[in-house]
C-alpha positions as CSV (number, residue, x, y, z in Angstrom):
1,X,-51.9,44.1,29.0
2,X,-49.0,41.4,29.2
3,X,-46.0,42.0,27.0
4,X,-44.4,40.5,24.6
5,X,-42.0,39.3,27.1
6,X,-43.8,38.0,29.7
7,X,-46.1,35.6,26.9
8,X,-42.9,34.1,25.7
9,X,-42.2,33.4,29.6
10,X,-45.0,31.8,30.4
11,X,-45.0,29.7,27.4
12,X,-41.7,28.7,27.9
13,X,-42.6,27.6,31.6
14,X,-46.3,25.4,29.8
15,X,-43.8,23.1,27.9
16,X,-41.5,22.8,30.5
17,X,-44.1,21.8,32.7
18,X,-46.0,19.4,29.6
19,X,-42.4,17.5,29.1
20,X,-41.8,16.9,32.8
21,X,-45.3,15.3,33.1
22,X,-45.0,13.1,30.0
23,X,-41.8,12.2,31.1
24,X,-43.2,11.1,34.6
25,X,-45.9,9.0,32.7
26,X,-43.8,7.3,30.7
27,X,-41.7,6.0,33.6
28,X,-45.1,5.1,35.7
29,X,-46.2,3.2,32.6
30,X,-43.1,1.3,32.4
31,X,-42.4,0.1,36.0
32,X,-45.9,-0.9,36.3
33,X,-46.1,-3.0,33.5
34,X,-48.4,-6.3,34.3
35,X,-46.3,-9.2,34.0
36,X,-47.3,-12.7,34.9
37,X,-46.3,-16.0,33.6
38,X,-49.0,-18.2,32.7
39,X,-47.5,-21.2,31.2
40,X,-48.4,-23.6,34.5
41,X,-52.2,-22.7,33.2
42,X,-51.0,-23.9,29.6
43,X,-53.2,-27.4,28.3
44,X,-50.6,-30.2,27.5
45,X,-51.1,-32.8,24.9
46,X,-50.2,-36.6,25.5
47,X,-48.2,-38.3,22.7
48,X,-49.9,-41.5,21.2
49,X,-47.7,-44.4,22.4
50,X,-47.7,-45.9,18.8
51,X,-46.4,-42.4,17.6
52,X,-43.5,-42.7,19.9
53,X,-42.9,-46.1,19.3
54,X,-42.5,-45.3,15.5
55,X,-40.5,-42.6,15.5
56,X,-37.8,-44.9,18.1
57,X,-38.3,-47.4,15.6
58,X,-37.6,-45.5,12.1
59,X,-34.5,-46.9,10.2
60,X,-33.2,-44.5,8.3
61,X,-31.6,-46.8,5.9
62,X,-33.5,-47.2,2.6
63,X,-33.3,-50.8,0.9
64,X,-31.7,-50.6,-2.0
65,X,-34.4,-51.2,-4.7
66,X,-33.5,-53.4,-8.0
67,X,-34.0,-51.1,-11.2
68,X,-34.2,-53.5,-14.6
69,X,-32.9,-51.5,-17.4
70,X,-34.9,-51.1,-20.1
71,X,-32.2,-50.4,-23.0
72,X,-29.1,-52.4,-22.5
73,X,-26.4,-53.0,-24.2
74,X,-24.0,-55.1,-22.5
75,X,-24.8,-58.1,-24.7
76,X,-24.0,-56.0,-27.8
77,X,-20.5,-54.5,-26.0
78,X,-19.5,-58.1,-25.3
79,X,-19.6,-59.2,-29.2
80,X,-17.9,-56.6,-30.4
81,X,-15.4,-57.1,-27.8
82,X,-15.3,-60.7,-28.9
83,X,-14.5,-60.0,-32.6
84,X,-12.5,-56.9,-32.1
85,X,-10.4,-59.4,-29.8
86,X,-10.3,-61.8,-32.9
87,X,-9.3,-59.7,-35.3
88,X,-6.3,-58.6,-33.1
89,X,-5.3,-62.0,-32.7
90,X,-5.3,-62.5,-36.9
91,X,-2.4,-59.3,-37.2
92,X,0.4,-61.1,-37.1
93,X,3.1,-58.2,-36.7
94,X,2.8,-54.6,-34.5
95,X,4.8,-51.7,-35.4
96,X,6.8,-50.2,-32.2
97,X,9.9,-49.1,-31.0
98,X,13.4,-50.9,-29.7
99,X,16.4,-48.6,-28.2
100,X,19.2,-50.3,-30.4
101,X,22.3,-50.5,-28.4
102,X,25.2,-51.6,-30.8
103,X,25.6,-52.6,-34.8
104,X,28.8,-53.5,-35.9
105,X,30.7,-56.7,-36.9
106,X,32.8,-57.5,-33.7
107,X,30.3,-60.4,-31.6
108,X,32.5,-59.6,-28.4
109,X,31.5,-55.9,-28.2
110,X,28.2,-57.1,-29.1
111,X,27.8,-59.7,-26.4
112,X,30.1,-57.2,-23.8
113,X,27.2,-54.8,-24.0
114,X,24.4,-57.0,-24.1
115,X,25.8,-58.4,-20.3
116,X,25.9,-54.5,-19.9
117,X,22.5,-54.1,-20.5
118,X,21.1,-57.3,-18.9
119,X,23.5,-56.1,-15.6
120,X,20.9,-52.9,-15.4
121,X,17.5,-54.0,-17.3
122,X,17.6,-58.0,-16.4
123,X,13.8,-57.9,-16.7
124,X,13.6,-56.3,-20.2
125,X,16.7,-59.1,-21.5
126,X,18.4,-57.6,-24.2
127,X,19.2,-59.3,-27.7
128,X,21.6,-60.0,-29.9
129,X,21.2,-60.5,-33.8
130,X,23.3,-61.3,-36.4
131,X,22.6,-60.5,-39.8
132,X,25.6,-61.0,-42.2
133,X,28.2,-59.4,-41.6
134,X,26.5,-57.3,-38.7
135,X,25.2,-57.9,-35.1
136,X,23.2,-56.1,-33.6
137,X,22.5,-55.5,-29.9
138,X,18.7,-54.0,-29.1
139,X,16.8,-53.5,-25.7
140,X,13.1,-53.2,-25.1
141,X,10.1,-53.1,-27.4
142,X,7.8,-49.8,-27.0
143,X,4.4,-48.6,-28.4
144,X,6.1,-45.8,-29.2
145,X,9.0,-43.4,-28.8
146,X,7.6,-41.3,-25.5
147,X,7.6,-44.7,-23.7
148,X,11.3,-45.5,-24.9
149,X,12.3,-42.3,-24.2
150,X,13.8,-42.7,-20.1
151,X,15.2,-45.7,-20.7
152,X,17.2,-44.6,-24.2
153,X,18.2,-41.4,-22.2
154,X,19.7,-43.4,-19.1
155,X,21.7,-45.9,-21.7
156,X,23.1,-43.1,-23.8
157,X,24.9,-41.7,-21.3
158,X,27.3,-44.7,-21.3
159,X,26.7,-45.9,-24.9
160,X,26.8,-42.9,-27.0
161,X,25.7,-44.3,-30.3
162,X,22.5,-46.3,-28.4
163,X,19.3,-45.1,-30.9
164,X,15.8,-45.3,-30.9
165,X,14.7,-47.3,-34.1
166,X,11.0,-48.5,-35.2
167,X,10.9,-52.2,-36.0
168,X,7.9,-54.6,-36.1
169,X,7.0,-57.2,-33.4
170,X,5.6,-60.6,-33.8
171,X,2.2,-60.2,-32.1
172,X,2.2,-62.0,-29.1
173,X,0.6,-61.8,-25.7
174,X,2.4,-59.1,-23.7
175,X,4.6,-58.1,-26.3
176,X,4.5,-54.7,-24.9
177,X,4.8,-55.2,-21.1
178,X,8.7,-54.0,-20.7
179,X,8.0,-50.9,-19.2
180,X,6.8,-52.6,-16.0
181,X,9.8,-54.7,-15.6
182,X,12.3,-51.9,-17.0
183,X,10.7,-49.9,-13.5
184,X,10.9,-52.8,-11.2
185,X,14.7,-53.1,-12.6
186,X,18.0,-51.9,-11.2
187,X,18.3,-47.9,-11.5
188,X,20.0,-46.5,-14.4
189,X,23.5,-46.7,-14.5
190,X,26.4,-44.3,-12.7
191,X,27.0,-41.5,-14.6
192,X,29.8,-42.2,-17.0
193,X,34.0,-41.8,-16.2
194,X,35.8,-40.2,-19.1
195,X,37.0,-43.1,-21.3
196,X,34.7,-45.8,-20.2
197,X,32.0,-44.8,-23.2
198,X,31.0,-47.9,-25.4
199,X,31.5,-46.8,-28.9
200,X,31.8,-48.5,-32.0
201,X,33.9,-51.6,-30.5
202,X,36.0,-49.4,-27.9
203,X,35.6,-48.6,-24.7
């Protein structure tokens, strides 16, 4: 009889030889692969001319097409616009703001810093008015204070007193176009010596 030994040899051996031979398959199988190439036997198709004549042709711009609108309303904006325009032009006064230089009763300092003023801000021309026993010097006419505010700030360096004070305009076209011509005017003045303020008649 054959051992236990010797049947774990011989199996041992079986599977050795089973893996060699699958093995050797395997490679066979792989290097003799059938490979041809066929596409010469392929049928080809013929374009049809007016196809290809289309497609050369397209024009990939769209025309622009002409929508009507159905709901429109630009007849109604333009009447209000019209009478909101009219009833503007009825208000005779606007409430704003002016930077007011100088009020006191000497005309000399008055008219010294109005030349002051105009020197810097030629565009916004500064004015001088007299209302007994006062004059007063003012610069600019503003919406409102934000607008005022650079051009107060710049003046008050050299005229300490300067304010910003409401008053009302006569309503008039433009009435409010200063801050264009205050940016298109000379920089704000040099920073101020000691002793050369404007104040109250002195300088």
């Amino acid at each position: 009889m054959i051992d236990h030994t010797t049947k774990r040899f011989i199996s041992l051996i079986l599977l050795l030889l089973v893996t060699v031979t699958a093995g050797t398959w395997s490679k066979k199988d792989t290097q003799g692969t059938y490979r041809k190439n066929l596409a010469k036997h392929r049928k080809r198709f013929k374009a049809a001319k007016s196809a290809v004549k289309e497609i050369g042709q397209t024009n990939h711009k769209k025309k622009p097409t002409h929508i009507t609108p159905t709901h429109a309303i630009t007849d109604q904006l333009d009447y209000l616009l019209a009478r909101k325009k009219v009833a503007n032009e009825q208000i005779k006064h606007i409430q704003g703001y002016t930077i007011q230089a100088y009020a006191g009763g000497s005309r000399d300092v008055a008219f010294k810093i109005k030349n002051k003023l105009y020197k810097h801000y030629p565009a916004i021309e500064p004015e001088v008015t007299y209302d007994l026993p006062h004059y007063t010097v003012r610069i600019g006419k503003f919406l409102d204070k934000l607008e005022a505010y650079p051009a107060y700030a710049a003046i008050r360096k050299w005229i300490p007193q300067a304010i910003i004070r409401p008053i009302s305009f006569v309503n008039k076209p433009h009435v409010f176009s200063n801050k264009q011509a205050a940016d298109q005017s000379n920089p704000a003045p040099p920073e101020p010596t000691p002793g050369k303020h404007i104040a109250n008649g002195q300088e």
